[in-house]
TIZANU-741792 format. One record per residue: residue number from 1; residue in one letter; x, y, z of N, C-alpha, C, O in turn. Coordinates in steps of 0.05 Angstrom, whole numbers. Layout:
N
{site NUM; "A"; {X; Y; Z}; {X; Y; Z}; {X; Y; Z}; {X; Y; Z}} ...
This chain:
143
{site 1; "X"; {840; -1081; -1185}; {814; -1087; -1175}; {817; -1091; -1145}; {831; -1109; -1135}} {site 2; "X"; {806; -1075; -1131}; {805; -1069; -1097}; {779; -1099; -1090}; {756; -1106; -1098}} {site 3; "X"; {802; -1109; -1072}; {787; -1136; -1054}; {765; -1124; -1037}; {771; -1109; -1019}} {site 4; "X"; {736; -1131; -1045}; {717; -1119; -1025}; {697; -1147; -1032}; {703; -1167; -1044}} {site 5; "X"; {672; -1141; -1020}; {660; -1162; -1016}; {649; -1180; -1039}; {653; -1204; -1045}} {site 6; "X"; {630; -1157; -1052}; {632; -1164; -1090}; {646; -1186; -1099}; {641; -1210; -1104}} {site 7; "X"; {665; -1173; -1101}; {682; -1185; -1116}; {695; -1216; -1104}; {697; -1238; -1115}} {site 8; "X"; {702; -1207; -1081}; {706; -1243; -1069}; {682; -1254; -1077}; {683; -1268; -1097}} {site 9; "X"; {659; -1250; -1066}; {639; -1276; -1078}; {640; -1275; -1104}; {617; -1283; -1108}} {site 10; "X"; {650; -1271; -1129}; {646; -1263; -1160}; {671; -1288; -1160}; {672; -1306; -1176}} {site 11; "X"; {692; -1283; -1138}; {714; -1301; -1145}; {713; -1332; -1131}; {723; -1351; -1143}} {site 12; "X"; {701; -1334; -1108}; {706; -1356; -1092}; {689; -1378; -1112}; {706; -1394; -1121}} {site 13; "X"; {665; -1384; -1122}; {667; -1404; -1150}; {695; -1413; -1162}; {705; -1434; -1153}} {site 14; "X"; {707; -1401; -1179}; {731; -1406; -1195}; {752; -1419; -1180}; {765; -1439; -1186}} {site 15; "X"; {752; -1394; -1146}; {772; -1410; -1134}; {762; -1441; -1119}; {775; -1455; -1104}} {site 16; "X"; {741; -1444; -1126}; {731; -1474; -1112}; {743; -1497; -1137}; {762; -1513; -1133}} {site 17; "X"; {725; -1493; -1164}; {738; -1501; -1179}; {771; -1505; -1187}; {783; -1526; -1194}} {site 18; "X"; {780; -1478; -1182}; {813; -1487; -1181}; {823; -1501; -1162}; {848; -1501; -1165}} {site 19; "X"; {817; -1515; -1142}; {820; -1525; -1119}; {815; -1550; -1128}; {831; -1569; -1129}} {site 20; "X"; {791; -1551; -1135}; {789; -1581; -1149}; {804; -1596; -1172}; {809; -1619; -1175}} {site 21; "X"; {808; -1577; -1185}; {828; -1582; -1211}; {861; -1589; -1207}; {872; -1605; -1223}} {site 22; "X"; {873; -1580; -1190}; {890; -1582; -1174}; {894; -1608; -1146}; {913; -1617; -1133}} {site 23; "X"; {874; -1610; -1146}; {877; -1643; -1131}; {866; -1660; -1147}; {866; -1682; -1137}} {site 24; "X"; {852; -1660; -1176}; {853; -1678; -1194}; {879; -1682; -1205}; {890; -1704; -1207}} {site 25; "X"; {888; -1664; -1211}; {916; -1658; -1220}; {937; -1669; -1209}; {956; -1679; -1221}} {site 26; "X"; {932; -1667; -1174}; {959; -1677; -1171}; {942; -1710; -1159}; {954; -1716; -1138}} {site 27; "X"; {932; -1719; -1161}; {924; -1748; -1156}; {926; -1758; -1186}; {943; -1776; -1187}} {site 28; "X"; {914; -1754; -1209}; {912; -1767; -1229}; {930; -1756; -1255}; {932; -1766; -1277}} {site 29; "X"; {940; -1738; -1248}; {969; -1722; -1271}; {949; -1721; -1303}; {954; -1732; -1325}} {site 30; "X"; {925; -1703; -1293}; {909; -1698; -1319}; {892; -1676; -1307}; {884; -1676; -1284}} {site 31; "X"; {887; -1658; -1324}; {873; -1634; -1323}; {834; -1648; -1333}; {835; -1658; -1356}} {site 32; "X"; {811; -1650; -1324}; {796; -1663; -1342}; {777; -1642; -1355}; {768; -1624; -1341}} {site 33; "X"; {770; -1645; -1380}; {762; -1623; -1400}; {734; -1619; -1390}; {724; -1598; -1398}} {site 34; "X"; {720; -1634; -1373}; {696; -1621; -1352}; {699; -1594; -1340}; {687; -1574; -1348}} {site 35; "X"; {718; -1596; -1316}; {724; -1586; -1305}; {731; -1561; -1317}; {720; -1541; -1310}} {site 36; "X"; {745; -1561; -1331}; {757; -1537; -1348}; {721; -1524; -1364}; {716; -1500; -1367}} {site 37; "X"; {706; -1544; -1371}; {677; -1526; -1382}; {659; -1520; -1358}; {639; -1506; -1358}} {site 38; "X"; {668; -1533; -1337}; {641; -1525; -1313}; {669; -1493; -1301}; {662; -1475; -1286}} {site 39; "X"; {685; -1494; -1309}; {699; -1458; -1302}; {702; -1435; -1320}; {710; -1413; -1314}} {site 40; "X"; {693; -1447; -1351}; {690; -1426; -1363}; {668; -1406; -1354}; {674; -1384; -1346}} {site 41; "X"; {649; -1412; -1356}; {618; -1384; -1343}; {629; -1369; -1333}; {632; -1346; -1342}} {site 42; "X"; {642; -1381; -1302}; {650; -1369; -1278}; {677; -1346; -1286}; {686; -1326; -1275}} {site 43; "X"; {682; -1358; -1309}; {709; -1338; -1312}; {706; -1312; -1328}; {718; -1290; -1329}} {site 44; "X"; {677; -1329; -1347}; {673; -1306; -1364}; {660; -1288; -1352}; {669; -1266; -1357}} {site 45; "X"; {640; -1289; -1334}; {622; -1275; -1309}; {641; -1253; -1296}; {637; -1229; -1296}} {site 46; "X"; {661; -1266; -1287}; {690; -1251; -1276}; {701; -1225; -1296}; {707; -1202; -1290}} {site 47; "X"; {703; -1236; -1318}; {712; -1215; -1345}; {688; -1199; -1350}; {692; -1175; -1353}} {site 48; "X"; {673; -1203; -1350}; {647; -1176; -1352}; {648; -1163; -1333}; {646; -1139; -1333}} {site 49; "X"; {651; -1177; -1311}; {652; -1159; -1282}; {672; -1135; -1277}; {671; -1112; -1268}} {site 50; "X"; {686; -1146; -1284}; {717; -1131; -1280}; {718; -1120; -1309}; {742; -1115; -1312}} {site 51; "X"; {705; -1112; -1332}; {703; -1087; -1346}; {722; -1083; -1368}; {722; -1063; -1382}} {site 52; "X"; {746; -1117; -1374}; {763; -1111; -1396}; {761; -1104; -1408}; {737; -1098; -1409}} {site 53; "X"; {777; -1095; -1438}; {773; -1098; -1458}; {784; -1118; -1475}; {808; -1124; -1472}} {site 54; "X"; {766; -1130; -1497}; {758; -1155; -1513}; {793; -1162; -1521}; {809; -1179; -1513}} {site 55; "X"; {793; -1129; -1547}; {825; -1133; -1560}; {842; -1132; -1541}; {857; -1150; -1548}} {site 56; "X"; {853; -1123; -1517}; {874; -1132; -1506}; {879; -1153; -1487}; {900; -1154; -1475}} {site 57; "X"; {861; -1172; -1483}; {847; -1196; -1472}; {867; -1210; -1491}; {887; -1221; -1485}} {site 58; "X"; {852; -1207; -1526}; {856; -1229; -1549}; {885; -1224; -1557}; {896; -1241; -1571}} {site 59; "X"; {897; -1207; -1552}; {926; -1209; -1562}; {944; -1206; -1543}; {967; -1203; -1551}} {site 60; "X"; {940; -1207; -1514}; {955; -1216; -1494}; {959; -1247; -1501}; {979; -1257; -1512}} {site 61; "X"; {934; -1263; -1492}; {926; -1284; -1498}; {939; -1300; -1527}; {950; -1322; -1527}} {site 62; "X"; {936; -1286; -1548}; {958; -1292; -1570}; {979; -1297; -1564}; {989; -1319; -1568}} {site 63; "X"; {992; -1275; -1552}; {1022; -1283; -1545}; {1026; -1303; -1521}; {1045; -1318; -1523}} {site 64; "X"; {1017; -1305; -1508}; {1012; -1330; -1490}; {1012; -1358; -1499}; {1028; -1377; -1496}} {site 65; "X"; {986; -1354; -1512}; {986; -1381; -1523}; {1009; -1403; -1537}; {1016; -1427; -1534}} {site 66; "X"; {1017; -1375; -1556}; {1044; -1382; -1567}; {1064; -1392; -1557}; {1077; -1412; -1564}} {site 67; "X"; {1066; -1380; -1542}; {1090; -1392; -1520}; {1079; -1418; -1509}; {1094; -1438; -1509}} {site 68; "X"; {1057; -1419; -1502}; {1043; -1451; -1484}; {1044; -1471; -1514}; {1051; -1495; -1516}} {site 69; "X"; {1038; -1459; -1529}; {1040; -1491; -1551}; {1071; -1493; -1561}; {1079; -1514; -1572}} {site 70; "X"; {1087; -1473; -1557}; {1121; -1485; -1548}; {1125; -1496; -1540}; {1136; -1516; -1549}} {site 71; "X"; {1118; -1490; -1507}; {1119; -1507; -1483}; {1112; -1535; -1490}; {1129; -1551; -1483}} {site 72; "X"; {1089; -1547; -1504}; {1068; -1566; -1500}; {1090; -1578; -1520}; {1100; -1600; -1515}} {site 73; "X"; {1098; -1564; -1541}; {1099; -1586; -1572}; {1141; -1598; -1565}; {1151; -1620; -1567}} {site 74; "X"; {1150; -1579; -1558}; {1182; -1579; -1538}; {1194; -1586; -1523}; {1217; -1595; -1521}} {site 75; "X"; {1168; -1581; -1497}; {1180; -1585; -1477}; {1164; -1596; -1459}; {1165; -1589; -1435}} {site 76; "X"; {1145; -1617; -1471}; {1123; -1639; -1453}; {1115; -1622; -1434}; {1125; -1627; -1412}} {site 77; "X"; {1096; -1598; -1437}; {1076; -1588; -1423}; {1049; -1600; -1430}; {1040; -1597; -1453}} {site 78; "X"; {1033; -1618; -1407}; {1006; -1622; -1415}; {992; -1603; -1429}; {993; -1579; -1425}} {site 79; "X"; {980; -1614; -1445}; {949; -1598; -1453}; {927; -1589; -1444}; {910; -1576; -1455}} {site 80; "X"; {927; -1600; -1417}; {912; -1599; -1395}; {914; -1568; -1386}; {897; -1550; -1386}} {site 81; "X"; {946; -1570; -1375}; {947; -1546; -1373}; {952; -1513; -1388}; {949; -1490; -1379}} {site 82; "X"; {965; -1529; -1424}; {954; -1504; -1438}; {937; -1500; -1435}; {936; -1479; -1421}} {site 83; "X"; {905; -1512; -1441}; {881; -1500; -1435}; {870; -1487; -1413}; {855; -1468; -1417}} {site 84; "X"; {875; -1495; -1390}; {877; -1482; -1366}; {888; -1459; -1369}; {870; -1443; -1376}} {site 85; "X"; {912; -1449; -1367}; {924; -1427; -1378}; {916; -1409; -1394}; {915; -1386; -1386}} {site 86; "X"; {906; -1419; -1429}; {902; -1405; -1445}; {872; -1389; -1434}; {873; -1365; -1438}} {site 87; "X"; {843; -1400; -1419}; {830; -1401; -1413}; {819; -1377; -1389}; {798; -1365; -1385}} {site 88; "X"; {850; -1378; -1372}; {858; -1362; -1356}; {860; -1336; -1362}; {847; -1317; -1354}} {site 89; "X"; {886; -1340; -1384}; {891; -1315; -1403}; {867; -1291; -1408}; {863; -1267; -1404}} {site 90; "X"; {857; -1311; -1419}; {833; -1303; -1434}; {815; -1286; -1424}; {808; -1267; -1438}} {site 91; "X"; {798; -1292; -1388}; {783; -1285; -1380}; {790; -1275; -1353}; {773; -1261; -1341}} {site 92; "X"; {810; -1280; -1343}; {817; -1277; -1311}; {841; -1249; -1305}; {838; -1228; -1291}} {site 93; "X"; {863; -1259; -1321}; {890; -1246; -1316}; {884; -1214; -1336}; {878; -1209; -1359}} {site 94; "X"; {890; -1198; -1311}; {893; -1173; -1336}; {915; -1165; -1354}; {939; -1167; -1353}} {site 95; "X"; {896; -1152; -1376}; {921; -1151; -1401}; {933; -1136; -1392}; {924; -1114; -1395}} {site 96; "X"; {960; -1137; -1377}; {980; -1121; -1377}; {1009; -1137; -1365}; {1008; -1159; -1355}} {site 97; "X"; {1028; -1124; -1367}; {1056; -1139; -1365}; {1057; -1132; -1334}; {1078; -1144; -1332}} {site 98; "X"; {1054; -1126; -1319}; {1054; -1124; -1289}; {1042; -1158; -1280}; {1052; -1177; -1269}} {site 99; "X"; {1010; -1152; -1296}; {997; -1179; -1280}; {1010; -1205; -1294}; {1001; -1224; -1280}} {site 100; "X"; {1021; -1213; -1309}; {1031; -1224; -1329}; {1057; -1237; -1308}; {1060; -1260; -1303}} {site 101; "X"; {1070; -1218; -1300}; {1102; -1224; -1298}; {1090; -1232; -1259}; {1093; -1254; -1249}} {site 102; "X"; {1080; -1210; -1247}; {1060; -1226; -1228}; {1058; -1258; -1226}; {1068; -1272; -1208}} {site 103; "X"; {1046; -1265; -1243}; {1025; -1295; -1257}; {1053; -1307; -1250}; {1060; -1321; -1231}} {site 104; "X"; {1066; -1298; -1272}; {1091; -1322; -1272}; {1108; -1318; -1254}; {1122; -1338; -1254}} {site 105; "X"; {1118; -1302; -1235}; {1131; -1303; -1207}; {1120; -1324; -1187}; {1133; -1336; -1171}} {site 106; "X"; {1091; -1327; -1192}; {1079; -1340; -1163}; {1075; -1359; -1186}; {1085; -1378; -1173}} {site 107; "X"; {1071; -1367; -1202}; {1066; -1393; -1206}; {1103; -1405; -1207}; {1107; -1429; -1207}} {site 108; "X"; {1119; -1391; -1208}; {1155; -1400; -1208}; {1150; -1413; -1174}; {1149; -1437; -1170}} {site 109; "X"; {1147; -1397; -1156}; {1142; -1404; -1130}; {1121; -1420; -1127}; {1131; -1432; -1108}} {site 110; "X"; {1103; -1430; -1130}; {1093; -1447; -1125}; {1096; -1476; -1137}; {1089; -1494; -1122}} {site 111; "X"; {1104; -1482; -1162}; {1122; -1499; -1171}; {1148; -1505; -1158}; {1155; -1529; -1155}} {site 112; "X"; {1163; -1486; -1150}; {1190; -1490; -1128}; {1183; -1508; -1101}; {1194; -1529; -1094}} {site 113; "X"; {1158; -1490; -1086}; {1151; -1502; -1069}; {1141; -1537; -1073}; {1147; -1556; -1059}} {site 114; "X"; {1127; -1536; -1091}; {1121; -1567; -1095}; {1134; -1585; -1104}; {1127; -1608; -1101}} {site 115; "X"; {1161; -1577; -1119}; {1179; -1579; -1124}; {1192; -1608; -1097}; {1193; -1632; -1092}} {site 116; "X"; {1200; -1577; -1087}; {1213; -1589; -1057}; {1198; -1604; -1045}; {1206; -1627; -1047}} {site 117; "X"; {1181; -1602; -1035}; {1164; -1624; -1025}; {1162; -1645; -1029}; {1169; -1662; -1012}} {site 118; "X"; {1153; -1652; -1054}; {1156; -1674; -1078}; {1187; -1687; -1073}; {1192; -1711; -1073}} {site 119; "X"; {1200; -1671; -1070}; {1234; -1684; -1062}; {1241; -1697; -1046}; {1249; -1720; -1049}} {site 120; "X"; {1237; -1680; -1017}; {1249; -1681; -987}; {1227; -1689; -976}; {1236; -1706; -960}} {site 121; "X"; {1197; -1690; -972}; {1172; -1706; -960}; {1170; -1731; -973}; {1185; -1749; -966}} {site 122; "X"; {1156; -1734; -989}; {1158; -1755; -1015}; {1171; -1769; -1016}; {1163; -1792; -1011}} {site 123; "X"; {1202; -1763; -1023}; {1222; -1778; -1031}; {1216; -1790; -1060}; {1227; -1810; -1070}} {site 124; "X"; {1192; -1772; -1074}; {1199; -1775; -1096}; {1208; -1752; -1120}; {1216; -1729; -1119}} {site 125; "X"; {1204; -1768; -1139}; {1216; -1747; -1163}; {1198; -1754; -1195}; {1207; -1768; -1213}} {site 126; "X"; {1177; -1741; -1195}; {1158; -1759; -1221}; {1169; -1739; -1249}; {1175; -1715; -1249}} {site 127; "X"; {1170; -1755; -1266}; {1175; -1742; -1289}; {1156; -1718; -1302}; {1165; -1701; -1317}} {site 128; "X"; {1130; -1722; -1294}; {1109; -1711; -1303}; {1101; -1693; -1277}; {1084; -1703; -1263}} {site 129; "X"; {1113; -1668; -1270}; {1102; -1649; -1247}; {1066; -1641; -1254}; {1059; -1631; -1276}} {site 130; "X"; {1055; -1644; -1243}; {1017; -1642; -1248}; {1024; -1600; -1234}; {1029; -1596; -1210}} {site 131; "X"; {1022; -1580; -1252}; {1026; -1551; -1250}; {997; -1543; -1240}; {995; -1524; -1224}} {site 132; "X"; {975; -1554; -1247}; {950; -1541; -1235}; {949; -1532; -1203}; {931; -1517; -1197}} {site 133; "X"; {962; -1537; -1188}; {960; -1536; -1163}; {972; -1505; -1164}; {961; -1486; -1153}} {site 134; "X"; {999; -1503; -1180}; {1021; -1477; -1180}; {1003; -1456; -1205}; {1013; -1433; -1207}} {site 135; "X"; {989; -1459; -1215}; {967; -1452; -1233}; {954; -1432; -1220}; {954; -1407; -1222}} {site 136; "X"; {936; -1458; -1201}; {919; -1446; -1186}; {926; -1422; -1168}; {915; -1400; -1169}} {site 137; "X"; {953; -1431; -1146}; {952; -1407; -1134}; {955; -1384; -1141}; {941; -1365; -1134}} {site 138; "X"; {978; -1386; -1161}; {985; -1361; -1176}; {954; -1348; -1188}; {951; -1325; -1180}} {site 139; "X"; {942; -1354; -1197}; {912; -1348; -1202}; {893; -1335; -1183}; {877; -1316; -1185}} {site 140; "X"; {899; -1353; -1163}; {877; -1342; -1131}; {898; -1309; -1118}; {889; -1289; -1106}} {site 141; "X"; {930; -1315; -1126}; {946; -1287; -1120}; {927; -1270; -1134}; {912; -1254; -1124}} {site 142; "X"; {929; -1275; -1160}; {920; -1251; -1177}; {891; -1241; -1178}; {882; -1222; -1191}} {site 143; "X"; {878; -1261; -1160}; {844; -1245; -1168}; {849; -1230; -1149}; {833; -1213; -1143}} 
C-alpha cells in the first residue's frame, strides 16, 4: 500500500489511539479494554480500505494468536497486549510472511530500544516491560 494522502488520514486515527495506548501502558503497565473498543472501527475502516481478504486475515491471525496465548499462558505476556495484537492481526497487518516478520523485527527493536533506556536512563529494571509502546511503533512502520 503506497503512502499518499488517503491513506495517511485513513491511518492517523489508529495512530493517535496507539499513542495513547502506549503511554497508558507505559504509566500504568495495563492495556485498558476501552481503548482497545474505541480502535476497533478505525481498524476495521482501515481493512475495508485496503481491500483484504477475510480467509487470509482469519488464518494468519489463527496462527498468531496461538502463539500469543503461549506467550500469555508461559511466558507472562499481558492480555492487554494479546488483544492488542490479536486485534492488529486481524485488521491492520497484511496476511503475508514479509509483513509479519517486518511486525516482529521492529517491534524486536523497539523493545531493545526501551529496553535500554529503561536500564541506562532509568536505572531501572521492572519485571513487567508495558510492549504497547514497541506494539505501536512496529504498527505505525507497517501502515
Amino acid at each position: 500500500m503506497g503512502l499518499n494522502f488517503y491513506s495517511l488520514l485513513m491511518s492517523l486515527p489508529i495512530i493517535a489511539i496507539l499513542l495513547y495506548i502506549s503511554i497508558f501502558d507505559l504509566r500504568f503497565h495495563r492495556i485498558p479494554n476501552l481503548s482497545l473498543a474505541l480502535l476497533t472501527p478505525f481498524t476495521f475502516i482501515h481493512f475495508l480500505v485496503g481491500g483484504s481478504i477475510w480467509l487470509d486475515q482469519l488464518i494468519w491471525t489463527a496462527f498468531f494468536a496461538v502463539l500469543l496465548l503461549g506467550l500469555w499462558r508461559f511466558c507472562d505476556l499481558g492480555m492487554g497486549d494479546v488483544k492488542l495484537l490479536v486485534l492488529l492481526s486481524l485488521l491492520v497487518l497484511p496476511a503475508n510472511m514479509a509483513s509479519y516478520l517486518t511486525f516482529v523485527s521492529c517491534l524486536s527493536i523497539g523493545l531493545l530500544i526501551h529496553l535500554a533506556v529503561s536500564r541506562s536512563v532509568m536505572k531501572a529494571w521492572k519485571s513487567h516491560i508495558p510492549l504497547a509502546p514497541s506494539i505501536s511503533f512496529a504498527t505505525i512502520f507497517i501502515l
